[in-house]
Structures are given as C-alpha cells and as structure tokens.
PDB file of N, CA, C and O in Angstrom:
ATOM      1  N   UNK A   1      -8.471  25.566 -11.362  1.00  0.00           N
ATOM      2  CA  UNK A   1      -8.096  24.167 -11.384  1.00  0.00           C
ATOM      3  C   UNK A   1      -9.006  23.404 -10.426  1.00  0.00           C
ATOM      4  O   UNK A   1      -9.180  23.811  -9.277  1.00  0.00           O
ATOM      5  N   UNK A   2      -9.672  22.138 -10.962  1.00  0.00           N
ATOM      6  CA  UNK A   2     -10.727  21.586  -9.898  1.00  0.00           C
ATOM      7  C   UNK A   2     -10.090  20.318  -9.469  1.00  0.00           C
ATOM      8  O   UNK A   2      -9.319  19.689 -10.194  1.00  0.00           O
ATOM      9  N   UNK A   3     -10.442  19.948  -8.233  1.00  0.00           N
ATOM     10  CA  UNK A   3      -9.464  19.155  -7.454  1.00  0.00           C
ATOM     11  C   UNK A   3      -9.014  18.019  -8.076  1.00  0.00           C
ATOM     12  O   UNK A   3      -7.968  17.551  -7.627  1.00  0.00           O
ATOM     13  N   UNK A   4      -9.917  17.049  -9.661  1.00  0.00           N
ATOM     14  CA  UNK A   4      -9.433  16.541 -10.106  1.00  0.00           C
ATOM     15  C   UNK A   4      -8.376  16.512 -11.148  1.00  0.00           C
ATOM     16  O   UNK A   4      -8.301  15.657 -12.031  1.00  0.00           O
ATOM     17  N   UNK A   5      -7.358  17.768 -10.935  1.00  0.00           N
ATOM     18  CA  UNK A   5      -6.741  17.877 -11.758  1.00  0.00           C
ATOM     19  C   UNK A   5      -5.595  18.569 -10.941  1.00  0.00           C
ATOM     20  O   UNK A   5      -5.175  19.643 -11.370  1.00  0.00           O
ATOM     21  N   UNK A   6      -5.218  18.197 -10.139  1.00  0.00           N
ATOM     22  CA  UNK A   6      -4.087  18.587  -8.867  1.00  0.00           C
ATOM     23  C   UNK A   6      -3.835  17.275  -8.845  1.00  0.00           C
ATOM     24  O   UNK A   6      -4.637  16.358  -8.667  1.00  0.00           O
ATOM     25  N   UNK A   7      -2.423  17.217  -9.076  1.00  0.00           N
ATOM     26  CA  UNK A   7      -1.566  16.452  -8.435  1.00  0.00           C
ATOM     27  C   UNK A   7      -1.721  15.582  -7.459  1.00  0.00           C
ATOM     28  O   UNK A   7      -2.596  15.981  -6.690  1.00  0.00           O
ATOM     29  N   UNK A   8      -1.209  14.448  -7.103  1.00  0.00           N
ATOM     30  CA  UNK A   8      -1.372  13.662  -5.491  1.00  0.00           C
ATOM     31  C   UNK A   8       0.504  13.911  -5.245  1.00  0.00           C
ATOM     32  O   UNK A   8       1.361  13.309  -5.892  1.00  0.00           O
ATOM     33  N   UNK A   9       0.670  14.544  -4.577  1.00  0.00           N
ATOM     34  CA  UNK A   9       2.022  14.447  -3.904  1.00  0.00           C
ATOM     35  C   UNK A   9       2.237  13.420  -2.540  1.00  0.00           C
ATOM     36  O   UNK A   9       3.376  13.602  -2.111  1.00  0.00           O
ATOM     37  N   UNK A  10       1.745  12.743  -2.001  1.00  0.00           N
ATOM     38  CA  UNK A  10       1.692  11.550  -1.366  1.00  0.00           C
ATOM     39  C   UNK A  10       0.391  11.126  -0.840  1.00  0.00           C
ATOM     40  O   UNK A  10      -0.692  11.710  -0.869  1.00  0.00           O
ATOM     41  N   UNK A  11       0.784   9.774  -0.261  1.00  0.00           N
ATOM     42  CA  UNK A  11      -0.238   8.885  -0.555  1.00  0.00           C
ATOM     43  C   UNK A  11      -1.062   9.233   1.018  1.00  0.00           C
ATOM     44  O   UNK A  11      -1.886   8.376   1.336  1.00  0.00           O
ATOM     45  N   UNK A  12      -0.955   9.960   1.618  1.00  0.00           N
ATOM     46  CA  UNK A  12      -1.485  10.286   3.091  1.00  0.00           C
ATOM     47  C   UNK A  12      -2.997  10.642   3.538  1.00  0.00           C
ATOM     48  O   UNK A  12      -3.569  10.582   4.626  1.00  0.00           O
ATOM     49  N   UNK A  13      -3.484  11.114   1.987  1.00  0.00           N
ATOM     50  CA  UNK A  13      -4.953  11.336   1.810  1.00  0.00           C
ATOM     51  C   UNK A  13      -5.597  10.588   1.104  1.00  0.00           C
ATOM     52  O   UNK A  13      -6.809  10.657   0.898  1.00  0.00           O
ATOM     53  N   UNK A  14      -4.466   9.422   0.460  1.00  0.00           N
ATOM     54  CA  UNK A  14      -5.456   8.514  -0.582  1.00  0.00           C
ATOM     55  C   UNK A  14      -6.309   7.488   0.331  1.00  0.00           C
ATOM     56  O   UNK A  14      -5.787   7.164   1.398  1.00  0.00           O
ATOM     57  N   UNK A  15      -7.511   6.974   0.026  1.00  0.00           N
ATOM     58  CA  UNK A  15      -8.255   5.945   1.162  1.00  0.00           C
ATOM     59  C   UNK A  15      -8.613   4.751   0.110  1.00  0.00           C
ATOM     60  O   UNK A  15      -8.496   4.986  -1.093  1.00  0.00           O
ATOM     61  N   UNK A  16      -8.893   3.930   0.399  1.00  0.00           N
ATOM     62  CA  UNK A  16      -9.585   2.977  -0.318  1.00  0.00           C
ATOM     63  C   UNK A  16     -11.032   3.648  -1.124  1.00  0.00           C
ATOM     64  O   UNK A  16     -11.663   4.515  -0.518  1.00  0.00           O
ATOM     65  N   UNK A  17     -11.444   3.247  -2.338  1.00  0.00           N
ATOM     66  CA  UNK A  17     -12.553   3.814  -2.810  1.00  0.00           C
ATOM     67  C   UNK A  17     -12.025   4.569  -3.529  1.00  0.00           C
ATOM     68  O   UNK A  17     -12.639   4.671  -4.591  1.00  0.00           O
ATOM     69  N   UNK A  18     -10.843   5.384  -3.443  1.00  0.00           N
ATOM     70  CA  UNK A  18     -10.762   6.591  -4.098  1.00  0.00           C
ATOM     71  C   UNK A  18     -10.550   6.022  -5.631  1.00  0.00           C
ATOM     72  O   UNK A  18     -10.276   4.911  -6.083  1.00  0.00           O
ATOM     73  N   UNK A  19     -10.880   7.683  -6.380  1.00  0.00           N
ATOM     74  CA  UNK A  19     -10.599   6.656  -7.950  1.00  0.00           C
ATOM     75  C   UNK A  19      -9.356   7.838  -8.852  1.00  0.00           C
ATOM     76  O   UNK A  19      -9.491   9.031  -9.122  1.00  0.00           O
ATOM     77  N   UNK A  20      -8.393   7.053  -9.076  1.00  0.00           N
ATOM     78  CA  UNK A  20      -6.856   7.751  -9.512  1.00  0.00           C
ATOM     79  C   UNK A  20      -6.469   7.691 -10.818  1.00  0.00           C
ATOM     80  O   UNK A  20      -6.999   6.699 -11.319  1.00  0.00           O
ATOM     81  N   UNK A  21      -5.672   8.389 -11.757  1.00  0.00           N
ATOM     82  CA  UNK A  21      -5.132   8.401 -12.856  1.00  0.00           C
ATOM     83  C   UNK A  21      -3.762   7.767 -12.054  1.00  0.00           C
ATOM     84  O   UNK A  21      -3.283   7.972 -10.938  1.00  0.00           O
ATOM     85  N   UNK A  22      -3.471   7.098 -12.931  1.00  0.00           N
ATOM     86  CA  UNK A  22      -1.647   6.843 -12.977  1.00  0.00           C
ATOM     87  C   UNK A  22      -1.207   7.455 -14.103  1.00  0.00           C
ATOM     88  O   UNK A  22      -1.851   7.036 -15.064  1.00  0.00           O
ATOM     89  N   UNK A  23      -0.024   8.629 -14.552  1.00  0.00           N
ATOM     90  CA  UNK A  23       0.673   8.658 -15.708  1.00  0.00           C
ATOM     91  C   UNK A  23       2.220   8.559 -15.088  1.00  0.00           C
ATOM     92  O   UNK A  23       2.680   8.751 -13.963  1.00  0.00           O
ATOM     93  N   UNK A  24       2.763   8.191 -16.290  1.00  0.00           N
ATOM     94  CA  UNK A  24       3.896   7.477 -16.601  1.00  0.00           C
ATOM     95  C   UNK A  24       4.632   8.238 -17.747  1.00  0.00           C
ATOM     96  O   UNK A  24       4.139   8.064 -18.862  1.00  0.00           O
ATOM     97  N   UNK A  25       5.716   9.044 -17.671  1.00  0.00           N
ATOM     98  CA  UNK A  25       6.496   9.374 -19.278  1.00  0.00           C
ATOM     99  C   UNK A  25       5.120  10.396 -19.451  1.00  0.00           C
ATOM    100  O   UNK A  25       4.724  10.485 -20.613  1.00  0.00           O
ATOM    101  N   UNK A  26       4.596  10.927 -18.751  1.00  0.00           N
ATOM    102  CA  UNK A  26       3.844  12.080 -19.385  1.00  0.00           C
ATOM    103  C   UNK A  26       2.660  11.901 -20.046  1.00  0.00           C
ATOM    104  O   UNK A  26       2.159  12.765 -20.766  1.00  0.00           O
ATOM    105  N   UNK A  27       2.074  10.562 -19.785  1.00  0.00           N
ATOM    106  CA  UNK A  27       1.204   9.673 -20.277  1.00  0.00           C
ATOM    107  C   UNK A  27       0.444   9.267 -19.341  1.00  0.00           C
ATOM    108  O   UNK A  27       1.028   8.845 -18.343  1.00  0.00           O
ATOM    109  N   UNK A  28      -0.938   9.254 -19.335  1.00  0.00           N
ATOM    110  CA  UNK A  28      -2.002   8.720 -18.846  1.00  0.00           C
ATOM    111  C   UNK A  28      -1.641   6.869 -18.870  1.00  0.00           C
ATOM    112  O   UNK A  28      -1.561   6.323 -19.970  1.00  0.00           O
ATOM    113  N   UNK A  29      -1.500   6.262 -17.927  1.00  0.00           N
ATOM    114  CA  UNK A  29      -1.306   4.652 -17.693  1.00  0.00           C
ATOM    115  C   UNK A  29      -2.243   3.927 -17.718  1.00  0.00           C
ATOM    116  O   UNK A  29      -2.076   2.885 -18.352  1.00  0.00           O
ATOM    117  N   UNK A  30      -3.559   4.146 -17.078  1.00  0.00           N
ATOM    118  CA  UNK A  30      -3.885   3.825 -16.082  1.00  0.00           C
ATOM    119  C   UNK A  30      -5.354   4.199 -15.332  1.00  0.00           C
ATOM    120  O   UNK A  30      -4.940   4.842 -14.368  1.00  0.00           O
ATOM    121  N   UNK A  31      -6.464   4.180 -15.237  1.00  0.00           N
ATOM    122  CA  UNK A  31      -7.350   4.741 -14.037  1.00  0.00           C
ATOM    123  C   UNK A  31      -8.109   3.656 -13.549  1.00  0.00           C
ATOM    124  O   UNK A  31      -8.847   2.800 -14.036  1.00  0.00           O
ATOM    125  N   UNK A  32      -7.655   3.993 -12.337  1.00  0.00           N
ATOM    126  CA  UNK A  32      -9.037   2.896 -11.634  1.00  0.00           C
ATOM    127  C   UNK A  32      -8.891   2.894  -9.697  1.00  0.00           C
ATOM    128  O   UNK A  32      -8.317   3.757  -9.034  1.00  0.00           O
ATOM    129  N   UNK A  33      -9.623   1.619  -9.152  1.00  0.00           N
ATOM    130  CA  UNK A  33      -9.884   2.488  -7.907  1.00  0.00           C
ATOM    131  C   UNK A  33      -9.113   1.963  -6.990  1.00  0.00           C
ATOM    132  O   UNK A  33      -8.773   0.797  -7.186  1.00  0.00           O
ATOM    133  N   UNK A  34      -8.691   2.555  -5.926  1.00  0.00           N
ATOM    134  CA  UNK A  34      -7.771   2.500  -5.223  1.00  0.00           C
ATOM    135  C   UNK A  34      -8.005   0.868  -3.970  1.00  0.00           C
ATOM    136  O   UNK A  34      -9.222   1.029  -3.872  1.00  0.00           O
ATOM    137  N   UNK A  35      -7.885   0.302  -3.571  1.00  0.00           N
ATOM    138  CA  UNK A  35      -7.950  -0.931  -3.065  1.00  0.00           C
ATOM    139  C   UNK A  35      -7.306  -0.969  -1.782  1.00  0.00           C
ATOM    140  O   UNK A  35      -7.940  -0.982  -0.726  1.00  0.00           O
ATOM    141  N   UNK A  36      -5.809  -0.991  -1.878  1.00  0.00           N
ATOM    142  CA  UNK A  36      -4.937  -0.871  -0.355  1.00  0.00           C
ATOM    143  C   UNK A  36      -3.981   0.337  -0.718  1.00  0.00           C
ATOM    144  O   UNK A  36      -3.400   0.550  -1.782  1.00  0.00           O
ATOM    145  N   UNK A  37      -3.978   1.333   0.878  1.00  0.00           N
ATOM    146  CA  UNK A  37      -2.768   2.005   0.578  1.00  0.00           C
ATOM    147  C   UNK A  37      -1.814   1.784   1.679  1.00  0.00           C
ATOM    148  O   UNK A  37      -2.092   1.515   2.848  1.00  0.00           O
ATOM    149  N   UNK A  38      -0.584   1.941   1.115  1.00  0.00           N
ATOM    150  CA  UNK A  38       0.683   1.968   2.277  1.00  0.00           C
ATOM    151  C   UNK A  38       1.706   3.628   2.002  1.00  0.00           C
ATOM    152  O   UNK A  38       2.793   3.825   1.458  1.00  0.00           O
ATOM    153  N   UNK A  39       0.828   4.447   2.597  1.00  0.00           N
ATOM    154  CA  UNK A  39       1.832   5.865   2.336  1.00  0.00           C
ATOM    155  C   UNK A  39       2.960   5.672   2.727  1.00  0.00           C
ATOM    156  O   UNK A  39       3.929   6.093   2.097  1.00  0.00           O
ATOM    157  N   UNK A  40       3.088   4.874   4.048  1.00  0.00           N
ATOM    158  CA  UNK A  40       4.966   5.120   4.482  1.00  0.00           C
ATOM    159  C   UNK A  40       5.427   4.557   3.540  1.00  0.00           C
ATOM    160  O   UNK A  40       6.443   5.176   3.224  1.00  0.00           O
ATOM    161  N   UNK A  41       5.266   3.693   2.865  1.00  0.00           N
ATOM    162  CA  UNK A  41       5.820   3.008   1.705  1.00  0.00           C
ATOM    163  C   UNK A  41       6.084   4.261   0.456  1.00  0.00           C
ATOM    164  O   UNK A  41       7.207   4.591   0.075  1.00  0.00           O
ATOM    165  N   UNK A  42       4.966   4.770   0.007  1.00  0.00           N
ATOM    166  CA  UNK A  42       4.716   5.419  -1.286  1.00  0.00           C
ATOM    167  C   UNK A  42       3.908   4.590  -1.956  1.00  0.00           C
ATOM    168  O   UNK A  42       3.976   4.739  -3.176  1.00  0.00           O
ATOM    169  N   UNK A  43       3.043   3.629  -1.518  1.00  0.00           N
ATOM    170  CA  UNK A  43       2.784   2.527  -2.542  1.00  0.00           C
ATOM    171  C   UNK A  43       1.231   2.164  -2.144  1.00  0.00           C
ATOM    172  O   UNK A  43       0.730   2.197  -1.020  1.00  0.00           O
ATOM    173  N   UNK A  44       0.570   1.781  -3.482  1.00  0.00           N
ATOM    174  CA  UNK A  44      -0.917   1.738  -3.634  1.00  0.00           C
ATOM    175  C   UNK A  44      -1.383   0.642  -4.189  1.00  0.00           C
ATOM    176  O   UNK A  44      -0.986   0.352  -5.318  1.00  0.00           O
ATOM    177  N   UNK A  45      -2.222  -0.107  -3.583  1.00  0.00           N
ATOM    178  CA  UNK A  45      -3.213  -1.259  -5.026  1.00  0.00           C
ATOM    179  C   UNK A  45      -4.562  -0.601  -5.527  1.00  0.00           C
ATOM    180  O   UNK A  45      -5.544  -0.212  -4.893  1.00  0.00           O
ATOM    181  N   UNK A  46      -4.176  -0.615  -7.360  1.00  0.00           N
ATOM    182  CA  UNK A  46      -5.192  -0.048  -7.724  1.00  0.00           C
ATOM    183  C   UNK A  46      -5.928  -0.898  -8.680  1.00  0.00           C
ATOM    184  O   UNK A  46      -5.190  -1.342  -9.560  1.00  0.00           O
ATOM    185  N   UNK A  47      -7.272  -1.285  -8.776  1.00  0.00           N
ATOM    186  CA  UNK A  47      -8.060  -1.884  -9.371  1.00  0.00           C
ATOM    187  C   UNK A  47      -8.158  -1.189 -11.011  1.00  0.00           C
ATOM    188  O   UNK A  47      -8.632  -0.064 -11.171  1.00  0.00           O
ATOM    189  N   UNK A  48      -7.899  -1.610 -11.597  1.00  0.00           N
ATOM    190  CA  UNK A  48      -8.064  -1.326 -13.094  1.00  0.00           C
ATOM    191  C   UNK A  48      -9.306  -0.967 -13.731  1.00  0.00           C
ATOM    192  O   UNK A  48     -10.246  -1.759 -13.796  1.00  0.00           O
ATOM    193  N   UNK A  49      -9.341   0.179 -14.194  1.00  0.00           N
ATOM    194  CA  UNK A  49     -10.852  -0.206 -14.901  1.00  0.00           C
ATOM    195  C   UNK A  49     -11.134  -1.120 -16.260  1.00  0.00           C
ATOM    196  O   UNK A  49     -12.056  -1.880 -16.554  1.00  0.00           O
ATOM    197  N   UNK A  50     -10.021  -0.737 -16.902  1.00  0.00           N
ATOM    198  CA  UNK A  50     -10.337  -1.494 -18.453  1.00  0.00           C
ATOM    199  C   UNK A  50     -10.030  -3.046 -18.003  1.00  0.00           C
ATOM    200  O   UNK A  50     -10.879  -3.937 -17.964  1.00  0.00           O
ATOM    201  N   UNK A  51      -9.129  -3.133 -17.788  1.00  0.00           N
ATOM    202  CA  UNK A  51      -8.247  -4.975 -17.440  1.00  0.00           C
ATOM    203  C   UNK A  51      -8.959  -5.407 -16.254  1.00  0.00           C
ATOM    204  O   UNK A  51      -8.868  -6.629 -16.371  1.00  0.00           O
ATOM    205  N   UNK A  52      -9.668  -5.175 -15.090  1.00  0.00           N
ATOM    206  CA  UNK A  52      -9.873  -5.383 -14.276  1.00  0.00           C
ATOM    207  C   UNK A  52      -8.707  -5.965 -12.907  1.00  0.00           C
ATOM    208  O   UNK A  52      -8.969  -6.413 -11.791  1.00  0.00           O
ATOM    209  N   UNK A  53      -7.632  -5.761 -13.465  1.00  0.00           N
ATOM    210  CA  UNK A  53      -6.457  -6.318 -12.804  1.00  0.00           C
ATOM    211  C   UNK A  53      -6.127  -5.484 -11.511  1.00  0.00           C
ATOM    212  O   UNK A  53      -6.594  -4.400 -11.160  1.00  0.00           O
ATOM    213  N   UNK A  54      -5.184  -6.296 -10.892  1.00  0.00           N
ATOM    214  CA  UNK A  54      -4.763  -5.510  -9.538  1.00  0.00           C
ATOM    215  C   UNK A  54      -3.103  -4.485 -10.003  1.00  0.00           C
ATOM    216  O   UNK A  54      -2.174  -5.169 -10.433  1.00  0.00           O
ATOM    217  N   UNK A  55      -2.919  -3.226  -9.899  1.00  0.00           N
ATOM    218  CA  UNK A  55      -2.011  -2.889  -9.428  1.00  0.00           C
ATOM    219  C   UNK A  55      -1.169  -2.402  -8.984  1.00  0.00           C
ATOM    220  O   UNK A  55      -1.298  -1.208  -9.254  1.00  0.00           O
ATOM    221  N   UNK A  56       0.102  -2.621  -8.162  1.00  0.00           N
ATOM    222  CA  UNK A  56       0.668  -1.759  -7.576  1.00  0.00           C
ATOM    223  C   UNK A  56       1.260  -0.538  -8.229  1.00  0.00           C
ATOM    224  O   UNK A  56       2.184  -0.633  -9.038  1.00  0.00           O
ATOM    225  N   UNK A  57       0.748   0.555  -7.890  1.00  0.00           N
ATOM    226  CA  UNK A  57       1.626   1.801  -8.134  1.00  0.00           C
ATOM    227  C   UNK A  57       2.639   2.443  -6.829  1.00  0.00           C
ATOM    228  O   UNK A  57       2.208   2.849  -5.750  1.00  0.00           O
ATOM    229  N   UNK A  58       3.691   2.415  -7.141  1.00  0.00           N
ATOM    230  CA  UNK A  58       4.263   3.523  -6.914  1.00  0.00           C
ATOM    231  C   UNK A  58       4.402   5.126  -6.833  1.00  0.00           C
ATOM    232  O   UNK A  58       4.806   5.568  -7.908  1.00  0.00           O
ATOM    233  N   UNK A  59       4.186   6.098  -5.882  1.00  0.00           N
ATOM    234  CA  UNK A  59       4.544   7.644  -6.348  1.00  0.00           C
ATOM    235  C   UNK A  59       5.522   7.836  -6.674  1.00  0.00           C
ATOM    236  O   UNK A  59       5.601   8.782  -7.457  1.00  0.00           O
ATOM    237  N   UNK A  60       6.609   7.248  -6.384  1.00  0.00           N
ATOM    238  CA  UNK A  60       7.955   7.723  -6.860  1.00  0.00           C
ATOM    239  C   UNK A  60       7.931   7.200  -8.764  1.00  0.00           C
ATOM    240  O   UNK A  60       8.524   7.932  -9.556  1.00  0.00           O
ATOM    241  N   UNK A  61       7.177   5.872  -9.304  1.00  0.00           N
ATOM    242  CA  UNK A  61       7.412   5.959 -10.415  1.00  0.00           C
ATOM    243  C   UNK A  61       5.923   6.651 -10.941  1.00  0.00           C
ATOM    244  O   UNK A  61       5.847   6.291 -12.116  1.00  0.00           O
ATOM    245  N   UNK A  62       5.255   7.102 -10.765  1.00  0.00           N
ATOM    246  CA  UNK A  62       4.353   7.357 -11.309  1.00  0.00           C
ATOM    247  C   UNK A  62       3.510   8.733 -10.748  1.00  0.00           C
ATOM    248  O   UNK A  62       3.195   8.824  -9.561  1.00  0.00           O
ATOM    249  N   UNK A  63       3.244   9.594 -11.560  1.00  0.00           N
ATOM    250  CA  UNK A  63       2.411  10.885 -11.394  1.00  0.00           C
ATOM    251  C   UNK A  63       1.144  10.782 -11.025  1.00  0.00           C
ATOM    252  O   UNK A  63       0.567  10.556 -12.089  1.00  0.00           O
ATOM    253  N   UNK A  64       0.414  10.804 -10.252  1.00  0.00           N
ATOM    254  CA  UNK A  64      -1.058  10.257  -9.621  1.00  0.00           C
ATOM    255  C   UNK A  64      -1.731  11.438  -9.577  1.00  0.00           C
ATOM    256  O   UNK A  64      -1.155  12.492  -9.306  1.00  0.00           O
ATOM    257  N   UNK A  65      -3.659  11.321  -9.974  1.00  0.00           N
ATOM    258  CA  UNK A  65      -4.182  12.220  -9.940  1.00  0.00           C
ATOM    259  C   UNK A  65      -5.390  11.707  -9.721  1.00  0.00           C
ATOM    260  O   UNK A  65      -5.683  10.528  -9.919  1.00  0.00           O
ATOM    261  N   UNK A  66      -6.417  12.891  -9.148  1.00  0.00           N
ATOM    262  CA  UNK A  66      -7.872  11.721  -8.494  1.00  0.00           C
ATOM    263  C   UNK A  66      -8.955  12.583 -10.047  1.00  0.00           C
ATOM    264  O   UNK A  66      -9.229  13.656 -10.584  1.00  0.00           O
ATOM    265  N   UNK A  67      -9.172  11.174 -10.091  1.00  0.00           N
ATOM    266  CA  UNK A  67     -10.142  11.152 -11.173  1.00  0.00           C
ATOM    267  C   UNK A  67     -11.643  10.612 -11.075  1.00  0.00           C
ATOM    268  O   UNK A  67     -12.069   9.657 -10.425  1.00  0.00           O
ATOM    269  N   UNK A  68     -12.237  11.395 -11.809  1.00  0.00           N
ATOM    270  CA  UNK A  68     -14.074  11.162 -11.486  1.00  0.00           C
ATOM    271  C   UNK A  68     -14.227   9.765 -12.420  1.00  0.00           C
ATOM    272  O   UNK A  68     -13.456   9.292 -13.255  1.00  0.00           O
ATOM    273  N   UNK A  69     -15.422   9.342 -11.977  1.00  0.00           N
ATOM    274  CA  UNK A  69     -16.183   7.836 -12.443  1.00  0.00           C
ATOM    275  C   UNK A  69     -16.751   8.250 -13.735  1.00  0.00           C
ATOM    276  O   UNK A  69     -17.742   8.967 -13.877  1.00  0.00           O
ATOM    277  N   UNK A  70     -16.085   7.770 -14.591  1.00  0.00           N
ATOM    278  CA  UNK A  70     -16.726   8.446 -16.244  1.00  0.00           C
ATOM    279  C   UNK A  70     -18.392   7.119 -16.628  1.00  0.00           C
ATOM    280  O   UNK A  70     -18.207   5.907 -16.740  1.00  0.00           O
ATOM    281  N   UNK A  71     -19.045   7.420 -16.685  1.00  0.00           N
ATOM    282  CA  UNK A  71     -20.068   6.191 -17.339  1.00  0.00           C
ATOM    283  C   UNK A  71     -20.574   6.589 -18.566  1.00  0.00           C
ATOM    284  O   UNK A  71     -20.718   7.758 -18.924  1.00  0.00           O
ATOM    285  N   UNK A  72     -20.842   5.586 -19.207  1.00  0.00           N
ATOM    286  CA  UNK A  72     -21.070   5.423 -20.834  1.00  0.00           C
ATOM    287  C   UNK A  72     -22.879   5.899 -20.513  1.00  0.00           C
ATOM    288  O   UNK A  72     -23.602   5.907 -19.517  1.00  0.00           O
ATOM    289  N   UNK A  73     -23.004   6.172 -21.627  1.00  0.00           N
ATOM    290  CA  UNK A  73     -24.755   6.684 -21.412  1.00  0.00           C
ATOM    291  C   UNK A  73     -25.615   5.061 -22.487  1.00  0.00           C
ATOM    292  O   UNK A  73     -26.838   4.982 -22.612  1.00  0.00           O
TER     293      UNK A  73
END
C-alpha cells in the first residue's frame, strides 16, 4: 500500500499545500489542495480542483486521503 492510499485518521499531519481526496458514502467527493487546517477542530479548507471553490471538510463527515497532482499530457 503506497502512502497515497492510507487513510488520514486526523488532521495533525495535514499542512497547507497538501493535496487530499474527500470521499463521502464510499465515494470519491472531491480532490484538491489543502488551504487552512484546524485539527483540534477536525476541520480543513480545501481548494477544489475541478470548481475551483473553497471547502470546508470535515473528518468526522468525510473519509480523507492524500492524493498525487494528476496532469493532463
């Protein structure tokens, strides 16, 4: 298993820059890069890749995983 495919069980190692899956219901939500974190919270701003939007995730609602920078050729 390579580290992008382990789990995030809290937010204590996430930093700004980093780049995350959100799934939801067993479902991929979501990827893009991490912006602000608040671990005592559980809670993250994540930059969107497709929408370009800001947003907050939760760990408690959402399964988080660190994901590589895919680019189109």
């Amino acid at each position: 298993m390579t580290a992008s495919n382990r789990w995030i069980l809290g937010l204590a190692r996430v930093r700004p820059g980093d780049r995350i899956e959100a799934w939801e219901h067993r479902q991929p939500r979501f990827t893009g890069t991490v912006s602000e974190v608040v671990p005592q919270l559980g809670i993250a701003w994540v930059l969107e890749d497709r929408t370009g939007l800001r947003r907050l995730v939760s760990i408690r609602g959402h399964r988080l995983r660190r994901s590589e920078l895919v680019t189109s050729a």
